[in-house]
C-alpha positions as CSV (number, residue, x, y, z in Angstrom):
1,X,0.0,0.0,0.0
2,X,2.8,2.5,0.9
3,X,4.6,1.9,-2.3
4,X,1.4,2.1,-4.3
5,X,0.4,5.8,-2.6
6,X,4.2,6.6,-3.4
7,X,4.1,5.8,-6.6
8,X,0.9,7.0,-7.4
9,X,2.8,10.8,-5.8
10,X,5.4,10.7,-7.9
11,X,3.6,10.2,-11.2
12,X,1.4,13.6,-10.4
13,X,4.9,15.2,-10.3
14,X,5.9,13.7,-13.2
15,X,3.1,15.2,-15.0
16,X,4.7,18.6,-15.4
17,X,7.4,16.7,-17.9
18,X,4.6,15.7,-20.0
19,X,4.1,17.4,-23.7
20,X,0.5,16.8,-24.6
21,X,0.3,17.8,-28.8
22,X,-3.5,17.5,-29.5
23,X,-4.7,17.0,-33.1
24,X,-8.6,16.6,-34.2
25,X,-9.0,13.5,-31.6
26,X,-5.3,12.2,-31.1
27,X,-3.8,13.0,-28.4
28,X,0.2,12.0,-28.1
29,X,1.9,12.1,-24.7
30,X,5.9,12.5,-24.8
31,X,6.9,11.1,-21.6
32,X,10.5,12.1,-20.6
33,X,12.6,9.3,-19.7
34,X,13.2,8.3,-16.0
35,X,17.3,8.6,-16.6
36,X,16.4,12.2,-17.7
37,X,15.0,13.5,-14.7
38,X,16.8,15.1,-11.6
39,X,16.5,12.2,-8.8
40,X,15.2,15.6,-6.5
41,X,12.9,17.9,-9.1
42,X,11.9,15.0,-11.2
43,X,11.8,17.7,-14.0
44,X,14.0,16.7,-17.4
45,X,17.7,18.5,-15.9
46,X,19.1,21.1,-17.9
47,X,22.7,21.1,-16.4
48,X,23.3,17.4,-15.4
49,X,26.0,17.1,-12.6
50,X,27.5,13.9,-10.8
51,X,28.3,13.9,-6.9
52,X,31.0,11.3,-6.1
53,X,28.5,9.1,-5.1
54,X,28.1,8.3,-8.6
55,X,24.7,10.1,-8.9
56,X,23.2,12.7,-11.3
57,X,21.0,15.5,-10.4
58,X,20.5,18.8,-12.2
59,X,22.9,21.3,-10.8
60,X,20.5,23.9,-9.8
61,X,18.9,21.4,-7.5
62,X,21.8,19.0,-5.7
63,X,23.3,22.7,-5.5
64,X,20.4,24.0,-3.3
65,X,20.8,20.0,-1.2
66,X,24.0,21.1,-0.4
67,X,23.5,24.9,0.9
68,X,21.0,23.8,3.1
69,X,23.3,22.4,5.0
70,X,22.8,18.6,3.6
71,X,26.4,16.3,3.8
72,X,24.5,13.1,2.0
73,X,23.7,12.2,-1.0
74,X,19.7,12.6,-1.5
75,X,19.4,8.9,-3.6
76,X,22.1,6.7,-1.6
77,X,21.7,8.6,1.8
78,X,25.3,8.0,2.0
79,X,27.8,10.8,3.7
80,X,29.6,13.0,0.8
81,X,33.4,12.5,0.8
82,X,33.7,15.8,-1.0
83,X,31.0,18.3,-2.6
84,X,32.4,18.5,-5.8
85,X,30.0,18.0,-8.6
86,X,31.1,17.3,-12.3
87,X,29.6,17.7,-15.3
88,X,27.8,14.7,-16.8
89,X,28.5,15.4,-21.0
90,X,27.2,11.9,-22.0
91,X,23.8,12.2,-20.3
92,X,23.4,16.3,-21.1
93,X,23.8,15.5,-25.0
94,X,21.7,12.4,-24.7
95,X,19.1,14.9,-23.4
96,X,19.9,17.2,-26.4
97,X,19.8,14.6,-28.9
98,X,16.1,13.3,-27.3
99,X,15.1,17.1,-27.4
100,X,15.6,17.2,-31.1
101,X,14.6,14.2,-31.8
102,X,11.3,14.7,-30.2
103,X,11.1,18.4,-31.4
104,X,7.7,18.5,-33.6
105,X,6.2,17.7,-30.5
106,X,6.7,20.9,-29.0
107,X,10.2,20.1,-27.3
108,X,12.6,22.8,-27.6
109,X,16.5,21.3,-27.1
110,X,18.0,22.7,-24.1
111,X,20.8,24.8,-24.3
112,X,24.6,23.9,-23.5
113,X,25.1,25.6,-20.1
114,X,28.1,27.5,-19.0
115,X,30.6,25.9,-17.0
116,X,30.2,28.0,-13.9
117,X,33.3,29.8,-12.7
118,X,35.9,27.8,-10.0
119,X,37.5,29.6,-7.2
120,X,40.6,29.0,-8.6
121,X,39.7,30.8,-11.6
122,X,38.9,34.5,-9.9
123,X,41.5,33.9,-7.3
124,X,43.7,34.2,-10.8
125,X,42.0,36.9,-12.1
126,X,42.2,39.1,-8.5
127,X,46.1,38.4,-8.2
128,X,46.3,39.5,-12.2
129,X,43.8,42.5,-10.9
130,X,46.0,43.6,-8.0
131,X,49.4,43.2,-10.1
132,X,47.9,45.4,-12.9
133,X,46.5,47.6,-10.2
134,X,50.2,48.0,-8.2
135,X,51.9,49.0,-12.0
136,X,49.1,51.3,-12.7
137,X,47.9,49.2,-15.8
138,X,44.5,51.0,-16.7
139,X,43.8,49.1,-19.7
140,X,44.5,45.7,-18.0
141,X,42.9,46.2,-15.0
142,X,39.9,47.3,-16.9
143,X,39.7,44.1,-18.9
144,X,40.3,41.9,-15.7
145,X,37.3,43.6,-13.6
146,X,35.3,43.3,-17.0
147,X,36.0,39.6,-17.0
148,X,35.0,39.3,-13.6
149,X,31.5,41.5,-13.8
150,X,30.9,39.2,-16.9
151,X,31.0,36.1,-14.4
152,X,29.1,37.6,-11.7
153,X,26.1,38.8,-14.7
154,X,26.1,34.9,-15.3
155,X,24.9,33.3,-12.3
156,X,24.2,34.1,-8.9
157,X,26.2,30.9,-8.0
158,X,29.1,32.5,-10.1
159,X,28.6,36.2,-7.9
160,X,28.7,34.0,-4.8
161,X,32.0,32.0,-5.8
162,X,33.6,35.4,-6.3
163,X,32.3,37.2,-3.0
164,X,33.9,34.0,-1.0
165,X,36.9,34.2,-2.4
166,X,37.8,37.6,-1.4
167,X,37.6,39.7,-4.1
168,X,36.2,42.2,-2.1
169,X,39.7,43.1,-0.7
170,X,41.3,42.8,-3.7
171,X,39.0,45.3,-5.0
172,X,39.5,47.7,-2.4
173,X,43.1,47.7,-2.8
174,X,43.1,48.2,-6.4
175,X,40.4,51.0,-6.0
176,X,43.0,52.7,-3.9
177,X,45.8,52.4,-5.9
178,X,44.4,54.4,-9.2
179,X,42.6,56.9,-6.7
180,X,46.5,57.3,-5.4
181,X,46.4,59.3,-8.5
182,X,47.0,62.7,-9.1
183,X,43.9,62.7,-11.1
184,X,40.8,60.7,-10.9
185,X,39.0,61.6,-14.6
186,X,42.3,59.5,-15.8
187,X,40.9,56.2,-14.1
188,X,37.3,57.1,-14.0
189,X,36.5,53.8,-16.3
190,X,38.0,51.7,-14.4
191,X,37.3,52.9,-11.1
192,X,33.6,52.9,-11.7
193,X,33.7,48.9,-12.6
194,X,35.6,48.5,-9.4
195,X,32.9,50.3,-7.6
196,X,30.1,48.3,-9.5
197,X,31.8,45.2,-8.7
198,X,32.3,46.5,-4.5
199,X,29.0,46.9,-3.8
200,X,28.2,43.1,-4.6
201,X,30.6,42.2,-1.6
202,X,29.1,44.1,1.3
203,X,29.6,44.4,4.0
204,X,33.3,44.2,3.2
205,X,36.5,42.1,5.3
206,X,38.2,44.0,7.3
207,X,41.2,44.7,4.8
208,X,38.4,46.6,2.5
209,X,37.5,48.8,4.8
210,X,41.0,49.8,5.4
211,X,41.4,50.5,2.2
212,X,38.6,52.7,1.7
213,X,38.8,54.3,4.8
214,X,42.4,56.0,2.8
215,X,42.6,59.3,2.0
216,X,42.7,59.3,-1.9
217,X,39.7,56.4,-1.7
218,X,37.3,59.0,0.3
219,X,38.2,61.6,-2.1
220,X,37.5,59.3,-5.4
221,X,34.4,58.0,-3.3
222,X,33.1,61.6,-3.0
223,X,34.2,62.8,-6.3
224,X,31.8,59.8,-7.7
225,X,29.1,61.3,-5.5
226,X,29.3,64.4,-6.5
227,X,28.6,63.1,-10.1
228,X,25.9,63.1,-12.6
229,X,26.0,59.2,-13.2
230,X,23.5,57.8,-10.9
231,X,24.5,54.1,-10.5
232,X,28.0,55.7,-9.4
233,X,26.6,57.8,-6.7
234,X,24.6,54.9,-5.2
235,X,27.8,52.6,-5.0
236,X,29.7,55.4,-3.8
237,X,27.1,56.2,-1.0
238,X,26.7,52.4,0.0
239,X,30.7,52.0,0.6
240,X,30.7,55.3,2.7
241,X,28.4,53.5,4.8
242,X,30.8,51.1,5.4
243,X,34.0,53.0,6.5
244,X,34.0,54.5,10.1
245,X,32.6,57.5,10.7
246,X,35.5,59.0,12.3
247,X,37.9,58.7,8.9
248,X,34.9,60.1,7.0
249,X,35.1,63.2,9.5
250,X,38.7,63.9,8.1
251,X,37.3,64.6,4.9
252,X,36.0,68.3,5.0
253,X,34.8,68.5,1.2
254,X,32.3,65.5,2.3
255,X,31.0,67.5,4.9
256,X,30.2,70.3,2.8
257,X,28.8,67.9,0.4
258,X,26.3,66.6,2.3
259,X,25.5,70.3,4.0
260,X,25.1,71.2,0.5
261,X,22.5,68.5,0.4
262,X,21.0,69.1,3.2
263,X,20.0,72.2,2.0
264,X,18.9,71.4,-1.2
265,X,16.2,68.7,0.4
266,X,14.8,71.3,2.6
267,X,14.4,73.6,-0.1
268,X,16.4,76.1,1.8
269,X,19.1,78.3,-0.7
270,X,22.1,80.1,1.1
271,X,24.8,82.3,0.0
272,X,27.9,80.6,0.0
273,X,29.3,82.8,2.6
274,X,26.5,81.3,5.1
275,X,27.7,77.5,4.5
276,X,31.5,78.8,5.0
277,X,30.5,80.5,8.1
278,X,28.5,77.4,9.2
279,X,31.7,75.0,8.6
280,X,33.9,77.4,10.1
281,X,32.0,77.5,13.0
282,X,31.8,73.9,13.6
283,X,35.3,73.7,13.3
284,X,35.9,76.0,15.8
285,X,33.5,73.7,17.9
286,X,35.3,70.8,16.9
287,X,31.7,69.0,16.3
288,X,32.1,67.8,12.6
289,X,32.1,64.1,13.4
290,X,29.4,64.5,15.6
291,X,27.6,66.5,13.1
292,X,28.7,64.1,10.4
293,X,27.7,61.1,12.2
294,X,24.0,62.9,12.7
295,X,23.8,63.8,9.2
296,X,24.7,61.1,7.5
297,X,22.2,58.8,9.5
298,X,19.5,61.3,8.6
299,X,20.5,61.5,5.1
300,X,20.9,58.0,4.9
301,X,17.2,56.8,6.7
302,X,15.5,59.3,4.6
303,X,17.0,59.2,1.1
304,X,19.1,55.9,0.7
């Protein structure tokens, strides 16, 4: 009885890998074969992987087993000696070649997937990144950080295998080496795709924030807010949030940044000479950081 009822469960699931192609009174049923089908989903897998229990499963699936915490193998129950899962070629073009054949009944062929990015890979790329950055190579830095937003846009496993492996402080770094320089509109490409890329890795390792919290990388990271590009001002504001507030007190032109702002959001237009008089003042008080620390929450609940 218990293996009936199962049974009878499992072939309502298997409905949804069903294609039904009706014509006048015929109706044909394309049933998927069982060797097809993730062991978990039960739906025809698009990206076949093996564990090294000798099992497949579809990749976006056994991936999912395994971040919930899960150490076995769903089919053997049997304790996984390592989580490494490897692409199963043979049974992913058998699925292509069962899609075509079976294509004028509605079966589209399922694409070849991307082989998702290793840790090995962007731990390459991120030393590459950091020499390039050290030398002051623009142009190959620039093609690095493209090559690693390129694997990020992929997947979200791909952004995930790059935030683990510390890119984040390799980022960092090379964001403060090319703000190091005397002038920031001569990076400003590829200092904006390390500031895309940054923002994927917060809240940033304590190495990042060091590096941000330097002198030339507040005054890139305000330069960027004080820009017209829109994506760049939202990056800039999200990695000021990470670095203390008492290095962001050492930088006076962020002050009167966000006074400026201040203003401007409560409609209220002063002469020049009132601002100067205002920081002046509050220099004199020696109550910026406090100031800074109560504007920048305010600024930050409200408008961010």
């Amino acid at each position: 009885m218990v293996l009936s009822w199962t049974r009878r469960n499992v072939f309502r699931r298997a409905r949804k890998g069903k294609e039904q192609i009706q014509g006048g009174d015929l109706e044909v049923e394309v049933v998927i074969p069982n060797h097809f089908r993730c062991p978990v989903s039960l739906e025809l897998m698009k990206d076949p992987v093996t564990l090294s229990t000798g099992i497949t499963y579809d990749r976006v699936s056994i991936e999912k087993w395994i971040e919930g915490g899960n150490k076995t193998c769903p089919v053997t129950n049997q304790a996984l000696t390592t989580f490494d899962i490897i692409p199963n070629h043979a049974i992913r073009r058998m699925i292509q070649d069962w899609c075509v054949e079976n294509s004028s009944y509605g079966i589209e062929r399922i694409p070849t997937p991307r082989i998702p990015v290793s840790s090995y890979e962007v731990s390459e790329t991120c030393s590459r990144i950091l020499s390039a950055s050290q030398r002051g190579d623009d142009e190959r830095c620039q093609e690095l950080v493209g090559k690693i937003k390129v694997w990020g846009r992929e997947s979200e496993r791909n952004k995930r295998c790059i935030v683990s492996a510390g890119t984040g402080d390799v980022f960092a770094n090379a964001f403060d080496c090319f703000s190091s320089d005397d002038s920031i509109d001569k990076h400003v490409v590829v200092l904006e795709g390390i500031l895309e890329v940054l923002t994927w890795m917060i809240p940033l390792g304590e190495e990042g924030v060091s590096k941000l919290s330097s002198q030339a990388s507040l005054n890139s990271l305000v330069w960027f807010l004080e820009g017209k590009d829109l994506a760049a001002r939202q990056g800039a504001a999200l990695l000021l949030k990470e670095v203390c507030v008492q290095e962001l007190a050492k930088i006076e032109e962020l002050l009167r940044l966000w006074l400026r702002w201040l203003g401007s959001l409560l409609g209220v237009l002063l002469p020049r000479l009132v601002w100067q008089q205002f920081l002046t003042w509050c220099h004199q008080q020696r109550i910026e950081r406090e100031l800074l620390r109560d504007l920048w929450s305010w600024v930050w609940f409200h408008f961010c």
